[in-house]
Phi, psi and omega in degrees: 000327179304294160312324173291297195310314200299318229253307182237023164325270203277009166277321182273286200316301183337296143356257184320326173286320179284340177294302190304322206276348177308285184311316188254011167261008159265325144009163187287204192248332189277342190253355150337080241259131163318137185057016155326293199294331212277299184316342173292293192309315185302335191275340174250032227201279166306340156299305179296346195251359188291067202310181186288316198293321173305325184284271183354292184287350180276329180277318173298000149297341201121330182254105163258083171012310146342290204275345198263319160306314186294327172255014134338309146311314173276029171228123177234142178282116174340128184284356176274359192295164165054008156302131157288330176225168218323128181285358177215133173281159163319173186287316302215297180312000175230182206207147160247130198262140150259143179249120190311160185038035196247203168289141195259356181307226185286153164307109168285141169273141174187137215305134181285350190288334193284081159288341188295176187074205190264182196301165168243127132269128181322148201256143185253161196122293250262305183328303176331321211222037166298306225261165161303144167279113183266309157227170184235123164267176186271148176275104133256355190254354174278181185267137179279149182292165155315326207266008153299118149017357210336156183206158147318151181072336174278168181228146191250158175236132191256145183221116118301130172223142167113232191298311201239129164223133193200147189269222177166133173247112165239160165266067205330170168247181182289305172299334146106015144274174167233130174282101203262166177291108171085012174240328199078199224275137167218130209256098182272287179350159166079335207262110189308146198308316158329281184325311179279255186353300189304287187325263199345309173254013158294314206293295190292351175281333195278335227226322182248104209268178198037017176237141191263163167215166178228137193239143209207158168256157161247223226276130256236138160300180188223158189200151192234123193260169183251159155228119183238194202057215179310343164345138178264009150207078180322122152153214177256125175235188188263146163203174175270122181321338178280341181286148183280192158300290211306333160301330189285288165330329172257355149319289186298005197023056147081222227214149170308189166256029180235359200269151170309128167283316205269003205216354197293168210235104171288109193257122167219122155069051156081335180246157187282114188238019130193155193240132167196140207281094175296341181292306144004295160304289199289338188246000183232334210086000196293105163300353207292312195281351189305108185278173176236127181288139152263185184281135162095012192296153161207117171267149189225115175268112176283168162306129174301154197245248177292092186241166164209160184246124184242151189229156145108222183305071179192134190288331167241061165347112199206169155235129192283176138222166213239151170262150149047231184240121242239134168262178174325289210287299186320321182277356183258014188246282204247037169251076162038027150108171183263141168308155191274359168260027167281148171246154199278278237299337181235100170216157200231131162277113174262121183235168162293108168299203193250358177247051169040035170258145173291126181217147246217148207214084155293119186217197223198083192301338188272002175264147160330292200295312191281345196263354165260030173290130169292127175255131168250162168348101176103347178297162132230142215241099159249143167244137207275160170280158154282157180283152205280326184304122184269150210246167167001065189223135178243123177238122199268129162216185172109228205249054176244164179295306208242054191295184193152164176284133191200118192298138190271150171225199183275136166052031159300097188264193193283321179284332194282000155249327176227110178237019153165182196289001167266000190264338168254191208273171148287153178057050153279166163266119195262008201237005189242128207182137169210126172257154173247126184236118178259158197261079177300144036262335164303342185089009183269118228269150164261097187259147180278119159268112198251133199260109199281303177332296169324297212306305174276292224288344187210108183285334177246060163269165171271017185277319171277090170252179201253154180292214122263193154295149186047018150329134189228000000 
């Protein structure tokens, strides 16, 4: 037996390995021992490959090498072990869409993998605040304005210089003071930072002699606002006396796929004290409207209202939402301007008629009158490439030096293109010339036999005639 192990060390593991792995592929699917499925695979790769004399000697060890294979097929490892992925998709994985020549109502959501059908466009904006909110730092490391606020909670920080020199941390109280050292209670709250740093060291030039101070903000209250309406996650947060709107939004992780961009709104003690319009932010940079919040502030997002879509020759194809009354050229402003292959001339509003049908609006971008065409709720706006095909053009080829596209005019002949015996290759045939000519009004081509020779020896011959346009 001694001999046998020594001899077949890896033939008795081989054994000993399809028993174990027997044993752990009935086991629940979580107590699966890691490199179960490789070990399977491997086990079965040696089964098929096992000679007669290795069973023989495996059986007189004990293993019979049959039956140990044989239950190898009845046992398969769950095809989900080691699956990665996710039981819920990210926010990220859906869209909002319009589908061309479709219903102009509100935008439908659907998955981006879906290529089939007609084109889709992206609502545009909403991508700012795809992702989940993972963490928030607090604005508290930025520099405070003069025109910040004091509240309960903020804390000042005081420097003695001079006779004395020692720091001080004061905390405003709930009364909305500071207990100062050597002033007794000085009543802050309410007050701009600016405003207090002046009182402060005014107080203390007047009050203490020989000693200067430096006055500072420390560490900043927190205060809690609501985000209700379309919010993509409606409720209460905590946030730092520096926050804006849009900080507060990306705390909450932004906005539903239905919410207004253009309209949110900041509410104190019930009225509306500002409003802003995120395109502002996205398309210009503009900060102006971001308010800086106080406690108990509620931004209120409504519902999207009005959108249209523009497609085709325009750098950025999207679907908008629209303010007030939007004309052609303003929704072609925000899709980020027409591409240098738009053609003006040809572009089509598909809008709902009134007999609830789709119906189609030619209008003409290089006029005054198409670029102030009124757009409505639910429109798309497409504008055509120019056509790839060239215009007034004659194109020489065949046994010349320098063939190539060459623009046609009026009375455009043959020397003005081939202007001497030096404009061909050598041993050309001079006596041979052929133009391909389409005819109008069908285009139906016509060929010219051109006396080439005629043509250099004598330029005002009638041999040398003139081209027409797309002449070849």
């Amino acid at each position: 037996m001694e001999l046998f192990m020594i001899k077949n060390k890896s033939l008795l593991a081989f054994c000993t390995g399809i028993s174990l792995i027997a044993i752990s592929a009935v086991l629940p699917a979580q107590e699966i021992p890691d490199g179960a499925e490789e070990s399977l695979q491997e086990a079965r790769e040696l089964c098929q490959g096992i000679s007669e004399s290795n069973k023989r000697l495996a059986k007189s060890a004990g293993y019979d090498i049959d039956k140990l294979c044989s239950s190898l097929t009845l046992f398969e490892l769950p095809e989900d072990i080691g699956s990665d992925e996710p039981l819920v998709l990210p926010r990220n994985e859906t869209e909002i869409v319009a589908v061309k020549n479709d219903s102009a109502e509100s935008p439908i959501i659907t998955k981006p993998s879906e290529t089939s059908g007609p084109r889709k466009l992206r609502a545009f904006g909403y991508d700012l605040f795809a992702g989940e909110p993972i963490s928030f730092e607090p604005a508290s490391r930025i520099p405070v304005s003069p025109n910040y606020i004091l509240g309960p909670g903020d804390t000042v920080k005081v420097l003695y210089y001079g006779k004395i020199n020692e720091s001080h941390d004061l905390e405003i109280n709930r009364d909305g003071s500071i207990e100062f050292p050597q002033l007794g209670p000085v009543s802050l709250a309410g007050m701009t930072f600016s405003d207090a740093k002046q009182l402060l060291q005014q107080r203390i030039k007047e009050e203490i002699i020989g000693i200067e101070a430096s006055i500072s903000l420390g560490e900043l209250r927190s205060m809690q606002v609501f985000m209700l309406g379309e919010a993509y996650k409606p409720g209460t947060y905590t946030i730092s006396a520096l926050s804006t709107i849009t900080n507060a939004l990306f705390l909450s992780g932004g906005l539903s796929d239905i919410a207004s961009l253009r309209n949110l709104q900041l509410k104190r003690a019930g009225k509306v004290v500002a409003q802003l319009d995120l395109y502002d932010l996205l398309l210009e940079g503009d900060t102006t409207n971001d308010a800086q919040l106080q406690s108990g502030d509620t931004i209120y997002i409504p519902t999207v209202n009005q959108t249209a879509s523009i497609d085709g020759e325009v750098r950025r194809p999207a679907i908008y939402e629209l303010k007030g009354s939007v004309t052609a050229q303003q929704l072609i402003e925000l899709g980020g301007g027409l591409k240098p292959t738009a053609f003006h001339k040809s572009a089509r509003i598909h809008s709902i008629s009134k007999s609830g049908f789709m119906s189609v609006i030619d209008i003409d971008l290089s006029t005054s009158a198409g670029k102030k065409t009124l757009i409505k709720s639910g429109d798309l706006l497409v504008i055509d490439s120019a056509v790839q095909q060239q215009e007034m053009i004659v194109k020489l080829s065949g046994h010349v030096h320098h063939p190539g596209e060459f623009l046609w005019h009026q009375d455009l002949r043959i020397s003005d293109l081939v202007k001497s015996i030096k404009s061909l290759k050598p041993n050309a045939d001079l006596d041979f010339a052929l133009i391909r000519r389409e005819q109008p009004p069908v285009g139906k081509i016509e060929p010219l036999f051109v006396d080439l020779r005629a043509v250099l020896a004598d330029p005002s011959s009638s041999a040398n005639i003139s081209f027409f346009p797309r002449d070849e």
